[in-house]
N, C-alpha and C positions, 0 to 999 in steps of 0.2 A: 504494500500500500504506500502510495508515494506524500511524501510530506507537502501540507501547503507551505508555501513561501509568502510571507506577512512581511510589512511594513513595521518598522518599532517607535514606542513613545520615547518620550525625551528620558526615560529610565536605561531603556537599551531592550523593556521587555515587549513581546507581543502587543501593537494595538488593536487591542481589543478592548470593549467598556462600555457603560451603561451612559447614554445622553440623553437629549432630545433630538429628535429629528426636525433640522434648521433650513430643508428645502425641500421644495414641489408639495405634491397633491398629501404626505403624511407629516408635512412640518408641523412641530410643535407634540409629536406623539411621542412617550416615551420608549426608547428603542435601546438595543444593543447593537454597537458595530465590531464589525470586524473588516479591516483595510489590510486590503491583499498587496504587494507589491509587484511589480513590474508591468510596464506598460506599452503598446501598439504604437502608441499615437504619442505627440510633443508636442502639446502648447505651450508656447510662450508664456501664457501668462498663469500657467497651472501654479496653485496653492499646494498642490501633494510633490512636487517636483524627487523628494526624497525618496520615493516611491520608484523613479526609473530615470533621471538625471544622476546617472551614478560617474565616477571618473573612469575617463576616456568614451566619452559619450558626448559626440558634437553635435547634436542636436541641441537647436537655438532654444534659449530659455530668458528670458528679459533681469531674470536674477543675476546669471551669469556663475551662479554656485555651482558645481559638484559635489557628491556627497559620496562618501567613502562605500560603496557595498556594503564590510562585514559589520560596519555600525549600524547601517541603517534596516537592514532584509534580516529574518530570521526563520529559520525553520520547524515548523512544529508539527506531528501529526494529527489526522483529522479527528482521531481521538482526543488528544490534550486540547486541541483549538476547541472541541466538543464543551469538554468539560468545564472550560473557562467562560464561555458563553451561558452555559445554562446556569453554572454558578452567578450570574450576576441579574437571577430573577426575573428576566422580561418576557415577554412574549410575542415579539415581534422582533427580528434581526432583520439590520441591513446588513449587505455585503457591499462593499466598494473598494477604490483602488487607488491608482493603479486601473489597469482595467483587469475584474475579478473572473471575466469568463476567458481567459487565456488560463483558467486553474481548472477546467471542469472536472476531473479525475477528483481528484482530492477533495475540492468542491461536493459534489455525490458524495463521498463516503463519508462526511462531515453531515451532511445532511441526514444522511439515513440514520446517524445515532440521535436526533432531534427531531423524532417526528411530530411533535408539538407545536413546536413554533411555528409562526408564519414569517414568511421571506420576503424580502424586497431588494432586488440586486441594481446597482448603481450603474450603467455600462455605457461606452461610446457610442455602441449600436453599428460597429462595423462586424461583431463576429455573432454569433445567436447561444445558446447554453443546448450542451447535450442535451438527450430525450430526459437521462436521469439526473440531470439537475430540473431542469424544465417542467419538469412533473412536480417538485416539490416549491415554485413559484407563486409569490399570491402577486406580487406589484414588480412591473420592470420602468425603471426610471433611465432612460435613456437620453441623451446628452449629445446628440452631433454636433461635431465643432463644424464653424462656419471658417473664412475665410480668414478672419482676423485671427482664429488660433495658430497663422503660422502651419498647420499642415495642410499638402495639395489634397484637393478634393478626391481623387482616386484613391487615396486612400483613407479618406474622412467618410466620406459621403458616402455608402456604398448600395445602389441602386436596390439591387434583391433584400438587403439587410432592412433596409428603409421602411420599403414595402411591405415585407413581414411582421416590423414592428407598428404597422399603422393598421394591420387586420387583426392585432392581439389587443383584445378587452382589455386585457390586463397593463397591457403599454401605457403611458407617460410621454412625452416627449418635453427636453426641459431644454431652452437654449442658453447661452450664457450670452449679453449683449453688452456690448461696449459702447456703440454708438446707436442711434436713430438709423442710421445706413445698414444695422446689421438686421433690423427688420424688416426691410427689406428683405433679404437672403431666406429670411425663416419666409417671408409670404411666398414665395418660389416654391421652394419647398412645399409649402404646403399644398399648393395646386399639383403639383408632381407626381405627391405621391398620396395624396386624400385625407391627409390628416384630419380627424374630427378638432373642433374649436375647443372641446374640452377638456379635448388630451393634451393641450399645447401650453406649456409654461415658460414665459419669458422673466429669466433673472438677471439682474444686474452683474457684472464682471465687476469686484473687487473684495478687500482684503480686508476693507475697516470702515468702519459705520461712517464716516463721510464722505466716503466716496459714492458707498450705494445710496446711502439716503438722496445725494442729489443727481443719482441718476436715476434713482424713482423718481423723481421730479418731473420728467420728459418719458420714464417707459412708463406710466402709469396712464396717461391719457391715450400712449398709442396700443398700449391693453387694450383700453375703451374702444378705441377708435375700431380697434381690429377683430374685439371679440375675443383675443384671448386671456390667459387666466396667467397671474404676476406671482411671483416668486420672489420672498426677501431672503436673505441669508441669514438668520436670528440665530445662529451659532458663531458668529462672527460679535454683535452686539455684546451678546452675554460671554463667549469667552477671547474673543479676539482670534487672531489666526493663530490655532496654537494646536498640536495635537492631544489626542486622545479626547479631541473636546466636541 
């Protein structure tokens, strides 16, 4: 049985942990996560950068940090990740990353000792989860980067992925936006590929309560304007950009 490969808190141990959930359609609910490490895709402007900006790794990051591998990844089986989770009493787990369905092996076997919980998996939405993670799914929170994250649309965007997450009840689609230009990109999209108006979350791109608050300022009315549904980051307010938080 092959071990997952996790992300670490500022301790060095497994993050894993009991919060609230601070985006899309379950914010504000109390959850347990668990943040997988390594990752597809490189945005500039990623907050998990620790995750897969490791050294000797020239993909562009607006930080410009590297981070060491053996500090920041860690190895644990889907047993002990099991046991860490259900030890911290919730009943609902998110999975995130990193992107988490690049682990689906381990992924499954972690699941199947939880058959209680209910799941919500964090993902880019370029790759899909086996039959036997897929099956243990309640919410997929899906995250295409647009143009401004820095990675080419061939490998962002990815047509058939897109499409399958807009025929799943259970999908989310949550953008991250920078400018008024970037929704744009999401209304494309969304003619494209059929997205319902209520599956579609536009959240602001930043790190600290004043940046999003005044860019809610201008995505709040074009929410309005467009029908769809706004996204704050209230993990950001209450603990700033910090892990395990």
């Amino acid at each position: 049985m092959a071990d997952l490969i996790l992300a670490t808190d500022d301790t060095g141990a497994p993050e894993i942990f009991a919060s609230l959930q601070g985006e899309g359609p379950s914010a504000g609910m109390p959850v347990a996560f668990i943040r997988l490490s390594r990752c597809n895709l490189a945005c500039t402007w990623c907050d998990t950068a620790y995750t897969w900006h490791f050294e000797g790794d020239d993909r562009e990051h607006r930080g410009g940090v590297t981070y060491d591998r053996k500090v920041n990844q860690v190895a644990l089986s889907p047993e002990k990740a099991a046991a860490k989770i259900a030890a911290l009493g919730q009943k609902r787990l998110v999975i995130t990353g990193g992107e988490p369905l690049m682990q689906c092996g381990p992924l499954a076997d972690m699941l199947a000792i939880l058959p209680d919980i209910e799941v919500e998996i964090e993902t880019n939405g370029t790759t899909k989860a086996s039959a036997h993670v897929d099956i243990r799914v309640d919410q997929y929170n899906v995250s295409p980067k647009l143009a401004h994250s820095g990675n080419p649309a061939e490998l962002a965007l990815i047509e058939e992925r897109l499409d399958w997450y807009a025929g799943d009840p259970r999908a989310y689609f949550k953008f991250v936006i920078a400018s008024p230009e970037d929704v744009d990109e999401v209304l494309a999209l969304e003619r494209k590929h059929g997205f319902r108006k209520e599956q579609v979350f536009l959240m602001p791109e930043g790190t600290d309560s004043e940046t999003l608050r005044t860019r809610e300022t201008w995505l709040a009315p074009l929410c309005l304007k467009h029908g769809f549904r706004m996204s704050d980051r209230m993990h950001i307010h209450l603990y700033g950009d910090t892990r395990g938080t």
